[in-house]
C-alpha positions in Angstrom: 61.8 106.7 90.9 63.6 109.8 92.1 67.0 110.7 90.2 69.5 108.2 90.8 73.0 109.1 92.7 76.3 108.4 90.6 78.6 106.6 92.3 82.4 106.0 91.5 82.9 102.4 92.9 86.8 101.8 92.4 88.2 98.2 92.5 91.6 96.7 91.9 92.4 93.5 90.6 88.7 92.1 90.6 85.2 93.2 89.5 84.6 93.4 86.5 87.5 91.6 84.8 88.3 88.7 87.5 86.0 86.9 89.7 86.5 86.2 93.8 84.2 87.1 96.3 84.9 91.3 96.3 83.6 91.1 92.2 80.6 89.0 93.6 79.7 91.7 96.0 80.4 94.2 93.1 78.2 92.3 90.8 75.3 92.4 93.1 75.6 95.7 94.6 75.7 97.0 90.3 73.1 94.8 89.4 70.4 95.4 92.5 70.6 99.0 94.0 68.1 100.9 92.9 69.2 104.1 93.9 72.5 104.4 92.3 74.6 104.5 88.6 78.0 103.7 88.9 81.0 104.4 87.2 83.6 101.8 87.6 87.0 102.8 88.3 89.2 99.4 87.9 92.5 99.3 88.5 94.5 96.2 87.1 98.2 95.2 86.5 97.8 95.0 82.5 94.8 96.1 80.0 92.3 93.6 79.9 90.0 93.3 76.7 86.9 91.9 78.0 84.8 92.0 81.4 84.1 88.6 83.1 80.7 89.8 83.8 77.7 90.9 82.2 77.5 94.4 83.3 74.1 95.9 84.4 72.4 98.7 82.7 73.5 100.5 86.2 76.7 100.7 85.2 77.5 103.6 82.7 81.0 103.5 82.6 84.2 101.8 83.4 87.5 103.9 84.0 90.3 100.9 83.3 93.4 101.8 84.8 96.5 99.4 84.2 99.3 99.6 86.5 102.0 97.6 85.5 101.8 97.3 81.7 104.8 98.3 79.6 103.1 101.1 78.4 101.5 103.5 80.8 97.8 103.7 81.4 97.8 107.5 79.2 99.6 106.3 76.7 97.1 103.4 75.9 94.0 104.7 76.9 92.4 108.1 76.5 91.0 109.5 79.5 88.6 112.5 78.0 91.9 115.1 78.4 92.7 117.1 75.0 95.8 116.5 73.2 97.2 120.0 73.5 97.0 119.9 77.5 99.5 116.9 77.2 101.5 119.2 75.3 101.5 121.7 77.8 102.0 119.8 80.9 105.3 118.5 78.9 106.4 121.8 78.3 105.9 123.4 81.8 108.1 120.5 83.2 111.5 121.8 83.1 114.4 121.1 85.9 113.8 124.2 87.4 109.8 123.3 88.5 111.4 119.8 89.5 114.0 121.0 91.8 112.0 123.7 93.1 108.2 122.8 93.2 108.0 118.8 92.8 111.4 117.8 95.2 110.0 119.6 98.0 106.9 117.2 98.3 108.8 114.4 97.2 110.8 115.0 100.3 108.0 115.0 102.7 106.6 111.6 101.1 109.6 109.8 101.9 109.7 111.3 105.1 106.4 110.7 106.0 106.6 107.2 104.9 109.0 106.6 107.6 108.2 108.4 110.3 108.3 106.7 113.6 104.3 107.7 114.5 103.3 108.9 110.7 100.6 111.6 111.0 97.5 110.6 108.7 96.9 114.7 108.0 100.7 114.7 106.9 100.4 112.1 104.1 97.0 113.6 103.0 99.2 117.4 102.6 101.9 115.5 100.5 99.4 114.0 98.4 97.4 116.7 98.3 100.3 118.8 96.9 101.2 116.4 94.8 98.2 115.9 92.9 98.3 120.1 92.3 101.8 119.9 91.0 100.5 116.4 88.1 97.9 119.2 87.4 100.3 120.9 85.5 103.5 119.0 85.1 103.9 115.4 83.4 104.0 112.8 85.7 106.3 110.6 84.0 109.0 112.8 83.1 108.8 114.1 86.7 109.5 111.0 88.3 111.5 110.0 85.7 114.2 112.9 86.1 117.6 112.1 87.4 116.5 115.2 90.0 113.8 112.3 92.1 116.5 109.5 91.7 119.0 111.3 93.4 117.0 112.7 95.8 115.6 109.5 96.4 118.7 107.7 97.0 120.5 110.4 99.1 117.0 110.1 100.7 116.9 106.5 101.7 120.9 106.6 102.3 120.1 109.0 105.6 117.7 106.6 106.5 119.7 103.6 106.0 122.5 104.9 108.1 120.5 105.9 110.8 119.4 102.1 110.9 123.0 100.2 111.6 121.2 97.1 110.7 119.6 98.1 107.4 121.3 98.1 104.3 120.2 98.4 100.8 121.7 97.0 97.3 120.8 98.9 94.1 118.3 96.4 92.5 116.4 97.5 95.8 116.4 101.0 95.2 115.3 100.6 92.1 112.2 98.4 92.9 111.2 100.5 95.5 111.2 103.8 93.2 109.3 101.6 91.0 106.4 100.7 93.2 106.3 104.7 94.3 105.8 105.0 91.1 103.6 102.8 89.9 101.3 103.2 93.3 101.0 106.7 92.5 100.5 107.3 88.7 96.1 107.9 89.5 97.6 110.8 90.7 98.2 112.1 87.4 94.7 111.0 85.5 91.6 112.6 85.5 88.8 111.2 87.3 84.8 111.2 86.4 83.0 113.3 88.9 80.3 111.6 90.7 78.2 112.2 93.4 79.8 110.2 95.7 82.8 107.7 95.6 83.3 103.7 97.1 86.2 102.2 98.0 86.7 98.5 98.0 89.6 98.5 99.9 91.7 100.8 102.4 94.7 100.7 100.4 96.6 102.6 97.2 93.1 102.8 94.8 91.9 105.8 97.2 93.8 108.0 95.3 91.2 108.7 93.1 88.7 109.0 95.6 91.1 111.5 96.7 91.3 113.5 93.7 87.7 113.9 94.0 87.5 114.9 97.6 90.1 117.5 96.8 88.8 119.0 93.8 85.0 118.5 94.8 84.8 117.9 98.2 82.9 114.5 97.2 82.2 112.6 100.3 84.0 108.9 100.5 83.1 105.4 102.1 84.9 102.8 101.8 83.6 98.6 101.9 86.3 96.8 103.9 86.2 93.2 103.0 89.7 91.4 103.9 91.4 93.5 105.6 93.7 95.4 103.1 96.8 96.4 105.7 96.5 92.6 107.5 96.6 91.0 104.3 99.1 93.2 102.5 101.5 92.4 106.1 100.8 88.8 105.8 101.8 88.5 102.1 104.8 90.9 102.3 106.2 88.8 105.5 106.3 85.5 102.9 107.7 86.9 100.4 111.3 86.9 99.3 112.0 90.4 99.2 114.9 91.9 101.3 114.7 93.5 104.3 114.7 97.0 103.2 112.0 96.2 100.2 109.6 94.7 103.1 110.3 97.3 105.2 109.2 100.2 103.0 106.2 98.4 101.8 105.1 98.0 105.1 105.6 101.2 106.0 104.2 102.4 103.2 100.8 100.9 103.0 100.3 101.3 106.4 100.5 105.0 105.9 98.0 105.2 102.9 95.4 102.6 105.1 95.5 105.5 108.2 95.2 108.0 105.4 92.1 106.0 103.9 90.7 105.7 107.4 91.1 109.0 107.9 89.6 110.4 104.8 86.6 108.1 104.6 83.5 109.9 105.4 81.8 106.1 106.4 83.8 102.5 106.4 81.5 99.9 105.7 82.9 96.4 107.2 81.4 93.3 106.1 82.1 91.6 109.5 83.2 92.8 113.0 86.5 91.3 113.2 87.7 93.7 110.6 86.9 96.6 112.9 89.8 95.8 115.8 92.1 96.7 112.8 90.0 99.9 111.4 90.5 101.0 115.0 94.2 99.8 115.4 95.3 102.0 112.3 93.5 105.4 113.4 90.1 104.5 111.9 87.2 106.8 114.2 84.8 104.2 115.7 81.7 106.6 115.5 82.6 105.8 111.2 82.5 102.1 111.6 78.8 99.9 110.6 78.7 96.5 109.7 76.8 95.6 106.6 77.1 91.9 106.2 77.0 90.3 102.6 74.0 88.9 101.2 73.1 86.1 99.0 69.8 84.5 96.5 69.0 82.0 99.3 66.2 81.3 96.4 68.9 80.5 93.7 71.5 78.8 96.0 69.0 75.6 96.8 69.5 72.4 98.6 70.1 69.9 95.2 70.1 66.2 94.5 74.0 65.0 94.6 74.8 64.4 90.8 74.6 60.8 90.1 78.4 60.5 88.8 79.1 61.2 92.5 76.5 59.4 94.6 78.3 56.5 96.6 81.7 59.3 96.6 82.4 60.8 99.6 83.1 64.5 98.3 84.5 67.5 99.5 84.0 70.8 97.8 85.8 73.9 97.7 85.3 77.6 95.6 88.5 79.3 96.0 90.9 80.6 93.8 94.1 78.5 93.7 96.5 81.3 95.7 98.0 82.0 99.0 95.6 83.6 101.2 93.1 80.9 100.5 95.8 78.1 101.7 94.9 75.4 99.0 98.7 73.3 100.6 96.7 73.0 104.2 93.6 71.8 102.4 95.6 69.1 100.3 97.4 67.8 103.6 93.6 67.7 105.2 92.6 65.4 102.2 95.9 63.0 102.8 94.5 62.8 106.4 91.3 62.2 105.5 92.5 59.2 103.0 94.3 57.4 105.9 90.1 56.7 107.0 87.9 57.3 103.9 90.6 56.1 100.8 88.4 57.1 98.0 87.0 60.5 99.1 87.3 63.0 96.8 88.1 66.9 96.8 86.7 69.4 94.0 88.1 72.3 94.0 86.5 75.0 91.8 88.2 78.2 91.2 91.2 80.3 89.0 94.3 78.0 88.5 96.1 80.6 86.8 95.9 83.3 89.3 99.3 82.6 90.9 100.8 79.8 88.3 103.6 79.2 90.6 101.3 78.7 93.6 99.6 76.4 91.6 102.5 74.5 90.6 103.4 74.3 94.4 100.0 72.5 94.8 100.0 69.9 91.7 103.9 68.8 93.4 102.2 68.2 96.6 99.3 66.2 95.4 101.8 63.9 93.5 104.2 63.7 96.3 101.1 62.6 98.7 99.8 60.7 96.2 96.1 62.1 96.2 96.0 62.4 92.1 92.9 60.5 92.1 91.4 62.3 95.5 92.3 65.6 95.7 90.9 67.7 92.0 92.0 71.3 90.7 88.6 71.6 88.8 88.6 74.6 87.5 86.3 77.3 87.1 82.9 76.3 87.4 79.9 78.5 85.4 77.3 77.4 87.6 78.1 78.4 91.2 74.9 77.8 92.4 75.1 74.0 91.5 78.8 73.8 92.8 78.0 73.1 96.7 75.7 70.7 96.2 78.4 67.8 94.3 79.5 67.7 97.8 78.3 66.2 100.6 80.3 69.0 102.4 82.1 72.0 101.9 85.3 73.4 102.8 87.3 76.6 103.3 91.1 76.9 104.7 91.7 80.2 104.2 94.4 82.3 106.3 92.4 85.5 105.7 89.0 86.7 105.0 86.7 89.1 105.1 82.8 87.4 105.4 83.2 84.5 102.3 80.5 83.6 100.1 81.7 80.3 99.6 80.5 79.8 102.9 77.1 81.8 102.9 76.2 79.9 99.6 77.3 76.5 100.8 75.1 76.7 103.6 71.6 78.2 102.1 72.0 74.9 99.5 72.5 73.0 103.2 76.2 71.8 102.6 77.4 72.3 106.1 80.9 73.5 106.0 84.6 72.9 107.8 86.3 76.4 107.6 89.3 77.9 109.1 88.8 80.4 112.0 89.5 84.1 109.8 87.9 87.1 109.2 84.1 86.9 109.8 84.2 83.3 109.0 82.6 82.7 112.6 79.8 85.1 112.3 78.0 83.4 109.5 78.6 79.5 110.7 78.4 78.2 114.0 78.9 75.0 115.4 75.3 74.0 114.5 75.7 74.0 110.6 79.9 73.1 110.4 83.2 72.8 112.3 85.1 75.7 113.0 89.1 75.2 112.9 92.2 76.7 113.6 94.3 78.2 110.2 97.1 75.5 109.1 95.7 73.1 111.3 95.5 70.0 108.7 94.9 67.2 110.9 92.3 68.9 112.5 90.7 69.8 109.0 91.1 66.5 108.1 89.1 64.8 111.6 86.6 67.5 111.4 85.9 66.8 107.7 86.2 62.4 108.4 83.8 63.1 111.4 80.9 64.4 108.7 81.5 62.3 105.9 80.8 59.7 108.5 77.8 60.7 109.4 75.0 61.2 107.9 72.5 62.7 110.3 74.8 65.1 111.3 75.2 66.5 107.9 71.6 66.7 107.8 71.2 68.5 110.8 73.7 71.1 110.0 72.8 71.2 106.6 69.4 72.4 107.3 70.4 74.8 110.7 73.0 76.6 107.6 69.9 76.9 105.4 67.5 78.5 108.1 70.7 80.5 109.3 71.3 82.3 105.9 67.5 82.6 105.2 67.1 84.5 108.1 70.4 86.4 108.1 72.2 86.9 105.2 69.9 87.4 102.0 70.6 90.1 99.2 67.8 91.6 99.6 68.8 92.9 103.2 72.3 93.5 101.9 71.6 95.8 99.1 68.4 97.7 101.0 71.1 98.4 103.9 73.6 99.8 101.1 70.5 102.0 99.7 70.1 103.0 103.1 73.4 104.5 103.4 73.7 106.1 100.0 70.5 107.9 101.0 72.0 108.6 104.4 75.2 110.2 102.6 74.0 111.9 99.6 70.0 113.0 100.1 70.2 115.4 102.5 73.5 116.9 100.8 73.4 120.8 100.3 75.6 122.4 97.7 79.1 121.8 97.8 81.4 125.2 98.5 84.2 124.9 96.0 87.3 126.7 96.9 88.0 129.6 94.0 91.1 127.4 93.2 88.9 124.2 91.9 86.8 126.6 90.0 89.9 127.6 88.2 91.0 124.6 87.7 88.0 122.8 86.1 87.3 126.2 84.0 91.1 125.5 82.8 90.2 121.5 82.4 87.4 122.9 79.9 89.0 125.5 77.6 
């Protein structure tokens, strides 16, 4: 075996600390390339003590990074940097370097936040910029100084006026200076160098795929599963933020996902539906493959129905209890579905506490419908590949994804499924292993589930086209020898990077 590539694979919010179907994908693509070490780069909202996952031996590292915690990720967690070069960057921040180096750039951000047609080169210059200036200054009491606050609000005055219907109280301001903030603080913490870096997602974690590319020239892909900029628009739009706050998030992320598209040297989608958005944000075609996932069709089996449930009709679900996966639709499908079958019975396995509140929302319902004996917040379940096959179907009523395991495993144990038309649900099941309906649409989730609990031989039938469809399709092994392929592609015909004098320097300084 020839010397393996290290890879920087950066994550937030999942693999390896929380499960969902991006730390699945992780898990395999850590555990099965053979080609590659990686180095973890996870970025979560507080410190977490202990990985959900067994880690492979191919994994040699992981770089935690925690966002939102009280303390700052550099004042918990020591990054390899020497204590004397925290001393320095401390001392060469002064008011004058803020006023006449950092404003400046801090200037063009905002303005190239909200520019009417934001140029992708233009954000890359700002960051870029930025990240020179956190080489030598401290980030927090740089963005800290009352020099950025009032530059920020004289900033977002000029654009408030220029909008006659925008306005802005202070509680705004201040959680919007705060999310700048917080998005941004990477930009101030060193990064291992690896060969090559992945992306899990076109959003705010490229920054240090960034720092890499700028100090290295390290090349970038980037593994689009839900579509970070639809998802981020969907979940902003139902929030309760103000009009301003929505605004500037908006704006905001959609600048950094052109910048992502831009920078990414391949973007890996795992279905086609995800490229009309790669191509709507600036995103070059010529980039774009599909790689779709894979799963063990020889561990995810067809299975006797545990005896406790034989004689139940039952309806499975794997989905973390949280918006996107629109657990409210699939409780109003199972009060349908009561009106015909009154003792069927929906499992659903999956995180409760991701979103408590959501999940509160979702216990009310069930008692208002009265489904407390029908409709089941299991839980997590340990044993996924046993899961599917309590049902006699499965379910998914998702308003987003990106090409769902839930359904892939459902279907190689032949539990044909009834999912929501999203992402790349509709290029893994057809009509010939489940029904296919539209997003919100209860009463038809709830006929299209009564019309397979009624009958059997349909159930078989899809159940076993599923099987055959995934067996053919959608195994790991196809999925990690196509992400071997492209690491080879990237990385083994490489030659010798050029560094420009000014990296030299700077990782000469880094060393001393």
């Amino acid at each position: 075996m020839s010397e393996k590539y290290n890879v920087l694979l950066i994550l937030e919010g999942t693999y390896p600390y929380n499960g969902g179907g991006v730390s699945t994908w992780a898990h395999m693509l850590c555990s099965d390339v053979s080609n590659a070490n990686y180095s973890l780069y996870s970025i979560n909202a507080d410190f977490e003590t202990k990985p959900k996952y067994e880690l492979s031996d191919n994994v040699k590292d992981v770089v935690q990074v925690p966002l939102w915690s009280p303390l700052e990720p550099q004042e918990m967690i020591n990054y390899g940097k020497k204590f004397h070069k925290f001393v320095e960057r401390k001392e060469n921040t002064n008011d004058t370097n803020i006023e006449n180096i950092f404003l400046p750039i801090f200037e063009r951000l905002i303005k190239t936040i909200y520019a009417a047609n934001p140029e992708a080169e233009d954000m890359d210059d700002v960051i870029f910029d930025m990240w020179r200036y956190f080489q030598k200054n401290d980030y927090k009491k740089t963005m800290r100084s009352k020099q950025v606050w009032d530059a920020f609000r004289y900033l977002m005055h000029d654009i408030i006026v220029a909008d006659k219907d925008e306005e802005a109280t202070l509680y705004d301001l201040t959680v919007a200076m705060r999310w700048i903030y917080r998005f941004l603080i990477p930009l101030s913490i060193d990064v291992p160098k690896a060969d090559l870096t992945h992306l899990t997602l076109s959003g705010f974690p490229v920054i240090p795929a960034l720092v890499l590319k700028y100090k290295y020239g390290t090349p970038m892909i980037v593994t689009e599963h839900g579509v970070f900029i639809r998802e981020r628009l969907i979940a902003i739009n139902a929030s309760e933020y103000s009009f301003f706050l929505k605004k500037m998030l908006i704006k905001f992320s959609e600048a950094i996902t052109s910048l992502v598209y831009h920078k990414a040297d391949r973007i890996l989608s795992v279905n086609k539906f995800n490229m009309i958005w790669e191509k709507m944000y600036g995103a070059d075609p010529n980039k774009i493959d599909v790689i779709y996932n894979g799963i063990d069709h020889k561990l995810f089996v067809p299975k006797a129905k545990p005896e406790h449930l034989v004689g139940t009709p039952t309806v499975v679900a794997a989905a973390r209890i949280f918006e996107l996966k629109d657990i409210i639709t699939m409780i109003k499908s199972c009060a349908v579905v009561k009106q015909v079958i009154p003792n069927v019975k929906y499992l659903v396995y999956g995180d409760n506490n991701a979103v408590p509140e959501y999940t509160a929302e979702c216990n009310k319902l069930i008692s208002e419908l009265g489904l407390e004996d029908n409709f089941i917040l299991a839980g997590f379940h340990n044993k996924p590949h046993e899961l599917f096959c309590e049902g006699d179907i499965s379910i998914l009523t998702s308003i987003s994804e990106g090409f769902p395991y839930t359904v892939l495993e459902s279907m190689s144990c032949g539990i044909p499924v009834v999912a929501t038309d999203v992402g790349g649900v509709t290029e893994a099941l057809d009509p010939t292993c489940g029904f296919i309906c539209k997003p919100k649409d209860h009463v038809e989730i709830g006929n299209s589930v009564i019309t397979l609990l009624q009958d059997k031989a349909l159930r078989e039938k899809m159940g076993a086209n599923a099987r055959k469809k995934v067996a053919e399709n959608f195994t790991i092994g196809k999925f990690i020898y196509e992400y071997e392929q492209v690491y080879d592609r990237m990385l083994s015909k490489r030659t010798k990077q050029v560094v420009e004098p000014i990296f030299i320097e700077l990782e000469r300084q880094e060393a001393s």
